[in-house]
PAZAPA-4460 file (N, C-alpha, C; in steps of 0.05 Angstrom, whole numbers, plus 32768, in hexadecimal, padded with zeros to 4 digits):
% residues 66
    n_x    n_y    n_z   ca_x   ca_y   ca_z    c_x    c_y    c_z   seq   type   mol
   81D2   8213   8204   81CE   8206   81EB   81C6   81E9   81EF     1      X     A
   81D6   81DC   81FD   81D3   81BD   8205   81B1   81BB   8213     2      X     A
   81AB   81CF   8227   8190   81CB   8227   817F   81D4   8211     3      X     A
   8180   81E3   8201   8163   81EC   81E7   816B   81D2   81DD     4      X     A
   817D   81C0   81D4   817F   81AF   81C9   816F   8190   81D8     5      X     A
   8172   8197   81F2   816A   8184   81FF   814D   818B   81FE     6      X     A
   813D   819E   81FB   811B   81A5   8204   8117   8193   81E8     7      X     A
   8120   819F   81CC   811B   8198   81B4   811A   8178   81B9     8      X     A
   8130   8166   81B9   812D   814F   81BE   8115   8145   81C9     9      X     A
   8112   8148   81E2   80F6   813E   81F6   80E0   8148   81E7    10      X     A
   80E8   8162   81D4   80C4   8165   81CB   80C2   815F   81B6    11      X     A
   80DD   814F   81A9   80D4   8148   8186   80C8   8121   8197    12      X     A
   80D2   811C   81AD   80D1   8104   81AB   80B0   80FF   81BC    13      X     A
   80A8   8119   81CC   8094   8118   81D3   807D   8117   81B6    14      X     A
   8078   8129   81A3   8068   8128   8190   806E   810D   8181    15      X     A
   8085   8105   817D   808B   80E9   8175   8078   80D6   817A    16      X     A
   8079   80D5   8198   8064   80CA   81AF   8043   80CB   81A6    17      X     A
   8049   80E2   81A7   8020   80EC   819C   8024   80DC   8184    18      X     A
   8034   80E5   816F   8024   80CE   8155   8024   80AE   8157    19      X     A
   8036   80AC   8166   8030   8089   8163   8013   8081   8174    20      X     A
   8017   8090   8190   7FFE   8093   819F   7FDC   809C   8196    21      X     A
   7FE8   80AF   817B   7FC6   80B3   8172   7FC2   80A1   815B    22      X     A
   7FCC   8093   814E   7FC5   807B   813B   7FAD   806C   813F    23      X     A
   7FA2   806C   8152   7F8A   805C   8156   7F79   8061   8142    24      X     A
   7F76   807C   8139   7F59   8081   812F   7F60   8078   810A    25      X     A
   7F77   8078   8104   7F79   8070   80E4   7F75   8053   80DD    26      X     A
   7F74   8041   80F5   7F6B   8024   80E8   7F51   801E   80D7    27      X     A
   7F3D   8029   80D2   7F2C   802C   80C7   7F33   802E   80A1    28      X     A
   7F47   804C   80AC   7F53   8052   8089   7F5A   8044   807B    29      X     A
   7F74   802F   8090   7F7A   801C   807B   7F6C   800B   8078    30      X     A
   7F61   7FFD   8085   7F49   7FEB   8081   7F3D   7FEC   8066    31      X     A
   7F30   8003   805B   7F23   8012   8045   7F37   8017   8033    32      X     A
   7F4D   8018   8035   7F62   8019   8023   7F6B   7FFF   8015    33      X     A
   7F70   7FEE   802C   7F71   7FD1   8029   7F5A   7FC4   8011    34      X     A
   7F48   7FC6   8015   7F32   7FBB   8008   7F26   7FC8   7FF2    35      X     A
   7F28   7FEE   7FFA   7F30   7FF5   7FD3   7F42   7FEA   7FC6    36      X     A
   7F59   7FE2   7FCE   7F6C   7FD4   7FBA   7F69   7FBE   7FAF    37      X     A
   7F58   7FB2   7FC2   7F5A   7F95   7FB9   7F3F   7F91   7FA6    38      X     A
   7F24   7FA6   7FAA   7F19   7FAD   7F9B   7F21   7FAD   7F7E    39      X     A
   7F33   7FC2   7F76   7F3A   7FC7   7F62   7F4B   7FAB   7F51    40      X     A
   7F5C   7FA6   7F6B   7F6A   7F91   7F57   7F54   7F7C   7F46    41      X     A
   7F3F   7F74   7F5F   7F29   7F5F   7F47   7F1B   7F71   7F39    42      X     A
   7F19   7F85   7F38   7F0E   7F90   7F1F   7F20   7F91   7F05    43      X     A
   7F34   7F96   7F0D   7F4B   7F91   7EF3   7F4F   7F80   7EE2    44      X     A
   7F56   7F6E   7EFA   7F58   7F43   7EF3   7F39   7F49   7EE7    45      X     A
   7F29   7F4A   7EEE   7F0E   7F3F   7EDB   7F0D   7F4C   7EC2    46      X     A
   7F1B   7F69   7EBE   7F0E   7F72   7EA7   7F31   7F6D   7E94    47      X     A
   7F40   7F6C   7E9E   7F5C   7F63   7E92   7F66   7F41   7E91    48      X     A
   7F5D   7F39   7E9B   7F5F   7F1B   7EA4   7F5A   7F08   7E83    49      X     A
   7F4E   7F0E   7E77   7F45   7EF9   7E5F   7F57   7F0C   7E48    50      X     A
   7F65   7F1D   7E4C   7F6E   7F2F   7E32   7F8F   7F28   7E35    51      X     A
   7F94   7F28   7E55   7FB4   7F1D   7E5B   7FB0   7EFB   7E5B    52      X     A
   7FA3   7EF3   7E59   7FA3   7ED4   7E53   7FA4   7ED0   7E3A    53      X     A
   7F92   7EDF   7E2C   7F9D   7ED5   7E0D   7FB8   7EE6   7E02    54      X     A
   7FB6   7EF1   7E0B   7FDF   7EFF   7E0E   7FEC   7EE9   7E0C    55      X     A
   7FEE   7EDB   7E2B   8000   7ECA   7E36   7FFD   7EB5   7E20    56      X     A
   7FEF   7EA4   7E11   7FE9   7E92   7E0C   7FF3   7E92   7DF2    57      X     A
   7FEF   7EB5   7DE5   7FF7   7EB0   7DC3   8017   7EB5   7DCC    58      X     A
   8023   7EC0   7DE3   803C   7EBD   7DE0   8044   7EA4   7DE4    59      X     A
   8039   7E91   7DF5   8042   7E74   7DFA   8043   7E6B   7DDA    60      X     A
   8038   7E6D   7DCD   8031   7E5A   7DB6   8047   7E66   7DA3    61      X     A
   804F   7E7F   7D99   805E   7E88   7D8B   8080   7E8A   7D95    62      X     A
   808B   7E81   7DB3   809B   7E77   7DBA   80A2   7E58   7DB2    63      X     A
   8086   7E4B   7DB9   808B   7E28   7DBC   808D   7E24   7D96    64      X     A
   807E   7E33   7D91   8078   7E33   7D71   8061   7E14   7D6B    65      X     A
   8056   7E14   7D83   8031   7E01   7D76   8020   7E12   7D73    66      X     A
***
């Protein structure tokens, strides 16, 4: 028993091994992930940006009451 337990060990920690070891090839992904997001966010801010400003502003004014 103590050895099947022991093969299991060495080969969950060997494949362990392989994934950290094959990561090379996904830096690209995030890369493209990275920069769709940030994509999107200025697309947002530009097309949301003047509608939450006058948000912010009629609430400022109906708090301060000017």
């Amino acid at each position: 028993m103590r050895e099947l337990v022991s093969r299991h060990w060495i080969s969950a920690r060997t494949a362990f091994g392989d994934l950290i070891d094959d990561d090379r090839g996904d830096v690209p992904g995030w890369v493209l992930i990275t920069l769709m997001t940030a994509g999107l966010v200025v697309v947002i801010w530009a097309l949301a940006g003047p509608a939450l400003a006058g948000l912010f502003e009629q609430a400022i004014e109906r708090v301060s009451g000017f």
